[in-house]
C-alpha positions, 0 to 999 in steps of 0.5 A: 481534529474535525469528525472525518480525522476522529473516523479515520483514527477510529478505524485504526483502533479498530484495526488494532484491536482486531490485528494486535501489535501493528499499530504503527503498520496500521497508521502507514497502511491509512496514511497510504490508502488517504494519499490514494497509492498501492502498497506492498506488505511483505512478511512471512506466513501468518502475521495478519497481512490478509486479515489486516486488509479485510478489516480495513475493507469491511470498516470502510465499506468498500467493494473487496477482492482477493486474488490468489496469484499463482504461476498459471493465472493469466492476465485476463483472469485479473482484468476479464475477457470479452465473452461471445453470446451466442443467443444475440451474436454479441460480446458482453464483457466478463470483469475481473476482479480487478473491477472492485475498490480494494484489491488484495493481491495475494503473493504477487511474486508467484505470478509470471511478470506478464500476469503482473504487468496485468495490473500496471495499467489498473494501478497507474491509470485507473482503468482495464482495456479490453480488445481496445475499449478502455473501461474505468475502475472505481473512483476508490480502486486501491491495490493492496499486495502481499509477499512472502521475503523468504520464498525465492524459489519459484518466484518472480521478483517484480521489476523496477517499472512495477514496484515505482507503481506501489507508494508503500512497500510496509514489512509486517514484523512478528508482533511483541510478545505481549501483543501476541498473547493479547491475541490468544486471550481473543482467540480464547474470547471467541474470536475468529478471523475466518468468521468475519462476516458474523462478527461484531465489526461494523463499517465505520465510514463509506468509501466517499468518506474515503474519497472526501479525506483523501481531498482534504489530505491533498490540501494541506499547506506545504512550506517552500522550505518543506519542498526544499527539504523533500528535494534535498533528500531525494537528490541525496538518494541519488548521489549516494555512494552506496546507491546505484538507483536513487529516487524518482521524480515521481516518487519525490510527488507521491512523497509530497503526498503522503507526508500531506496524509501523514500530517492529516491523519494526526491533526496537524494545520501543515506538513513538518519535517517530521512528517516527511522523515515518518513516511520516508523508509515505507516510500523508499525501501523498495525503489532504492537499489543498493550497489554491489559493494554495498550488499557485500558489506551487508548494508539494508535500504532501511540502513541507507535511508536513516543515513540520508536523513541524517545527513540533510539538515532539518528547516526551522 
């Protein structure tokens, strides 16, 4: 394992000391930041979902924002607006918080689908345009969203389009009972999680590091029968008879992606199945759209996707 791999992994013990209980969310959370894709974390109140991506930010030292999305925030308060001097008769642009290197966005299934196509753009593109000019992001820009699964009301379910844009949707489950006391034997010790800036934590790697792991994850060799067996399994999501959407061809690329990270993260010379099998539910979860029978039966996606990996054979 070279020095960049031991720093990665040392991020993520230091995540998991501060956020108890999550290490494998924490594990899926860097695979996706190393392949360079968005992610989704879903879960209900209070499970460290905000604190989790503020530790990450901080240890990384990167540029962070956090926007908290609600039903009456307009696009051009995430991307920014052209703003008339009247001094010297000249628009100078006012940036949005979208022009950062970790964008937290806070419950993005409250905001309106015009205010969430606002980060489309930003997301796919790497850039914001304003009044016609195209304006780059940082070379690091990386969208972290959370949602709240139990909120309906009042909510705005994003579409298809959007949620093909994130690479991961992560769900943060409540951690076990042991890990939650570890947490109040913190809490006890003096930890605060609103006092982050005065705490011990010191950044741990810098977002070139981030940029030169992400190189080194994109290189790693891939077997023609690792692709195979990666195509297979996307063909089979779309033949699924409990599936009326299966997989896109570009989420089968940015499969590719992070099973190269996955494998990358732990030390490995190439990509296994067992790589591509361990990124599978986290890439697919939220792409995948099950049938109407399906529902009633009450079938998960989690569910249809160990039934996908099952039933393709595995390459030697």
């Amino acid at each position: 394992m070279s020095d960049l791999q031991a720093a990665i992994n040392r991020i993520g013990k230091t995540l998991g000391s501060v956020v108890v209980g999550q290490e494998t969310l924490v594990q899926q959370l860097l695979v996706a930041l190393l392949a360079g894709g968005h992610v989704i974390l879903e879960g209900v109140p209070g499970t460290g979902k905000t604190l989790l991506v503020r530790v990450l930010s901080r240890l990384i030292q990167s540029d962070f924002a956090r926007i908290q999305l609600t039903p009456d925030i307009l696009p051009s308060d995430i991307s920014g607006t052209n703003v008339f001097d009247l001094t010297n008769r000249t628009f100078t642009l006012k940036r949005g918080p979208v022009f950062t290197q970790v964008l937290l966005a806070d419950e993005i299934n409250r905001t309106p689908p015009k205010t969430q196509s606002a980060l489309l753009e930003a997301m796919e593109e790497q850039q914001v345009t304003l009044d016609g000019t195209s304006h780059p992001l940082p070379d690091l820009f990386w969208v972290v969203a959370t949602q709240n699964p139990l909120e309906f009301e009042g909510t705005y379910p994003l579409p298809e389009a959007q949620l093909d844009r994130f690479l991961f949707k992560l769900v943060v489950d409540y951690p076990a009972p042991a890990a939650e006391k570890q947490m109040l034997l913190n809490a006890q010790a003096g930890f605060e999680a609103k006092r982050l800036d005065i705490s011990q934590l010191k950044p741990i790697v810098s977002a070139n590091h981030i940029l030169a792991a992400r190189k080194e994850a994109k290189a790693v060799p891939v077997q023609e029968s690792i692709l195979d067996y990666l195509l297979a399994l996307a063909h089979k999501t779309r033949q699924h008879p409990d599936l009326e959407l299966g997989t896109s061809p570009r989420s089968t690329v940015q499969w590719l992606a992070a099973s190269k990270a996955h494998a990358w993260i732990n030390g490995q010379e190439y990509v296994t199945p067992d790589n591509v099998k361990a990124v599978a539910p986290a890439l697919l979860r939220h792409r995948l759209v099950l049938g109407a029978e399906a529902q009633l039966d009450g079938l998960t996606t989690d569910r249809v996707i160990q039934s996908v990996l099952d039933a393709v054979a595995v390459p030697r």
